[in-house]
N, C-alpha and C positions, 0 to 999 in steps of 0.2 A: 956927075953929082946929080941926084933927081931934081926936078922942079919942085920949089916949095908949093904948098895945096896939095898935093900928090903924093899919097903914103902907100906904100908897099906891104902889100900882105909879109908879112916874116914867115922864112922856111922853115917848114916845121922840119923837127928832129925825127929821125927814124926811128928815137927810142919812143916819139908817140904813136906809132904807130903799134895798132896791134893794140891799142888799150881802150878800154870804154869808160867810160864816167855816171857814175850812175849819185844822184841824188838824195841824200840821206838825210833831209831835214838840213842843211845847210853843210852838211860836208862831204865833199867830193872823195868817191873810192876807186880808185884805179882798177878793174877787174880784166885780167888777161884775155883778149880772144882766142879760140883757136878757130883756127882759119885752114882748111882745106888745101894740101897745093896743089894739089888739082883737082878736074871736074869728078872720077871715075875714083879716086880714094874715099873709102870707109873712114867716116867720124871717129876719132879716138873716144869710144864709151867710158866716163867717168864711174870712177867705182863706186859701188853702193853703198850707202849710210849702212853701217852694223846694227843689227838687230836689237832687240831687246834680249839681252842673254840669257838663257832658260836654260835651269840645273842641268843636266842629262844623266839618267840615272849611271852608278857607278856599277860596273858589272866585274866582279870578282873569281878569282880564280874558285872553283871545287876544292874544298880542304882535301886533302889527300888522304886517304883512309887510314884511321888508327890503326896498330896491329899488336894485337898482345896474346898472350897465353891464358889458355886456360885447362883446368885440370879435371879429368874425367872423373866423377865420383857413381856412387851404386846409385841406381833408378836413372840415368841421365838417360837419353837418346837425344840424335843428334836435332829431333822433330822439336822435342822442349826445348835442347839449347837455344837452337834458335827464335825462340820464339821468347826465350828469357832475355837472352840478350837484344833482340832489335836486331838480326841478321837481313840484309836485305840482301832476296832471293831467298830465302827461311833456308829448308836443313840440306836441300840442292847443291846452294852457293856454298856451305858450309862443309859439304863431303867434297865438292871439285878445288877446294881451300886445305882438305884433309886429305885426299886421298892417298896417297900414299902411306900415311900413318894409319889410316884405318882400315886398307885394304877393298879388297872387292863387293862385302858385302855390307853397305851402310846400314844395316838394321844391329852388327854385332859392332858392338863398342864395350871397353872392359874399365873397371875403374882406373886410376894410374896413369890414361893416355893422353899424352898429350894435347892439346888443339890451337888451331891460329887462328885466332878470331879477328875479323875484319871491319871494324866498326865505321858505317862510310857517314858521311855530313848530310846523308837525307835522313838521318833519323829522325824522330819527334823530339825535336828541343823542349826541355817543361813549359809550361807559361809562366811569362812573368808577372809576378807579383801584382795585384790591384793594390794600388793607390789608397791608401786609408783616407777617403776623399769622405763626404759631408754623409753621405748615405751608410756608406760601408760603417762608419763610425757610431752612427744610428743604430744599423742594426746589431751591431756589436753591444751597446748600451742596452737595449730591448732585451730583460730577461725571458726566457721561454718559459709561456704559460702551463698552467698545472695540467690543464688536455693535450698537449703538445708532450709535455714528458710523458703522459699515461700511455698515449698510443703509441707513443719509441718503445715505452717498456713491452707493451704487447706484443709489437711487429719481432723485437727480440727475442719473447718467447718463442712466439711462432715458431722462426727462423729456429730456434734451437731445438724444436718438439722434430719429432721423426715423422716421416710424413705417414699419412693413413695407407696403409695396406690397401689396395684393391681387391686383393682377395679376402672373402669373410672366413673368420677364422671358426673353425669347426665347435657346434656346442661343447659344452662342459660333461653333458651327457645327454648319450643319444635320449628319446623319449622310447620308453617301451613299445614294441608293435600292440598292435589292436590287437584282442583275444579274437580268436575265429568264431565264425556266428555258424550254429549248426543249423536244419532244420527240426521241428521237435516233430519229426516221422520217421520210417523206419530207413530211410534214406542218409537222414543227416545223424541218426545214432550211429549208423556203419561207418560212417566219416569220419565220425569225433571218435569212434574205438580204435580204428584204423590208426587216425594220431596219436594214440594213444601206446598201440602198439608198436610203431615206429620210433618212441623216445626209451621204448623197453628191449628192443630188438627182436619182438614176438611175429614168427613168421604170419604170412595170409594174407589176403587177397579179397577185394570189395563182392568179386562173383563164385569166391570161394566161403564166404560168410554168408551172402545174401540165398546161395544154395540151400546152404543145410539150415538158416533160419526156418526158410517157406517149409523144408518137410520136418520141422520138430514143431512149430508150435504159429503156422501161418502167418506171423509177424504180427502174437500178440503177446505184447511184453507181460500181460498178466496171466497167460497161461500155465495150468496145473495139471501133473498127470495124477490122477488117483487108481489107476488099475495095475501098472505094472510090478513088475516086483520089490522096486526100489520102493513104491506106494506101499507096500503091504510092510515091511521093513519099517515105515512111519519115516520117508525119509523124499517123499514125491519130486519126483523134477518140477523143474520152476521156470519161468521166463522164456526168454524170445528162443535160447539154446540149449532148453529142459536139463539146467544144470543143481544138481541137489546139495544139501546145503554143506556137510561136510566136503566135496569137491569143489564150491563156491568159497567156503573160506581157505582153502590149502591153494589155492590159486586167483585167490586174489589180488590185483593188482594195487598197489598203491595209486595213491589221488583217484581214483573212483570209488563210487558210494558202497559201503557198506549192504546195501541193500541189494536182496539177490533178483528181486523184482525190476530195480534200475536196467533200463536196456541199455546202456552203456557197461557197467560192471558188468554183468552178463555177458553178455558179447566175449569183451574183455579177458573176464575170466575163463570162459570155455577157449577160447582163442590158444592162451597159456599154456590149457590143461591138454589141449589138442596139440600142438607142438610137441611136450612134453611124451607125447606115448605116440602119436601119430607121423610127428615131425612138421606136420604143419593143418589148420582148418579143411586147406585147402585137398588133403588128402581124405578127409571125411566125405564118404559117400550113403552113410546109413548110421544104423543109430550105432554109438559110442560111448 
């Protein structure tokens, strides 16, 4: 029996062992050690406080590709189909989807044929709908102003006029050529009879005229013969081609003058008259 004065520590229990105490404002909380059993063992790591959960996007299967028919009509090729429909791979995908119904050469398609359109989930979804929210609502209310309608009307004309031709379109009538400018010598009379000649089909030649000018009358349009026998007859040659007056009117030419002293009519007329018996001026080598 111990001695009284003398107290004995009490045996602690085993179940305190292994436990801490820790201090909470006046109440004791028992908290577990873990304790090592030996020196060379790894700490058993406590696991981590979880996170703060963060959505993670949901990633979804690819819809599987629609598959429907469709029926060939006149004008189709298979370049529009696809581009009507939203083919992805345009009319490629759409021939190695058909080939065999359409055969070897994807440009020939006939109306009546069949096709198997493949409608895949990348197409362009429409957009959805705006929100009739405070604005949209606004502008809705907001009539359109009276310039606002004029210049819609116009922009529509436009749009519906044809567009202007690049090429101008030919006058309505051509404009006459210039009248040819003659010289007023013995040069430019030969010219203008020569043209003269050529809308009547009267043979001759500018050194076939200019010839027999110089030896009848030196290239003076008012020259007269008074000695030869035509003279004595009262019938004298005249002008640049001593042509007399009865053979001056039986071969005169229309649209030149009347007048037998005119070095054009002249000309002109002997020209005719020399065709006429000679076959052409140009055959004239003496008097005639």
């Amino acid at each position: 029996m111990a001695a009284h004065g003398k107290h004995r520590r009490p045996r602690r229990r085993p179940v305190s062992r292994g436990l801490a105490f820790a201090g909470t404002g006046g109440v004791a909380l028992a908290l577990p050690l873990v304790v090592p059993a030996t020196a060379g063992a790894q700490p058993v790591a406590q696991p981590a406080a979880p996170a703060a959960s963060v959505a993670a996007p949901v990633v979804r299967a690819a819809a599987p590709a629609a598959t429907r028919a469709y029926t060939v009509v006149k004008g189709d090729s298979l370049s529009l189909i696809a581009h009507r429909k939203g083919i992805q791979g345009g009319w490629k995908s759409l021939y190695q989807a058909n080939r065999t119904a359409v055969g070897d050469n994807p440009s020939l398609i006939h109306p009546g044929l069949e096709l198997t359109i493949r409608r895949h989930s990348t197409e362009a979804a429409p957009a959805p709908e705006r929100p009739a929210g405070k604005s949209a609502a606004k502008t809705a209310s907001k009539p359109a102003s009276a310039g606002s309608a004029e210049r819609a009307s116009r922009s529509s004309a436009r749009a519906a006029a044809p567009a202007v031709q690049a090429k101008a379109q030919p006058a309505a009538a051509k404009a006459a050529p210039a009248a040819a400018q003659y010289a007023e010598n013995l040069d430019g009379w030969i010219r203008e009879s020569l043209d003269v000649m050529a809308r009547y089909g009267i043979p001759g030649s500018y050194d076939g005229i200019l010839r027999n000018v110089m030896r009848e009358s030196s290239g003076n349009p008012r020259a007269v013969n008074l000695w030869d026998s035509n003279a004595a007859k009262g019938t004298p040659s005249k002008g640049l081609l001593q042509v007399i007056d009865p053979t001056f009117a039986a071969y005169h030419v229309p649209g030149t003058s009347l007048d037998p002293y005119d070095p054009v009519a002249n000309i002109t007329a002997a020209c005719n008259y020399a065709a006429d018996r000679y076959g052409s001026i140009d055959n004239v080598n003496g008097p005639y």
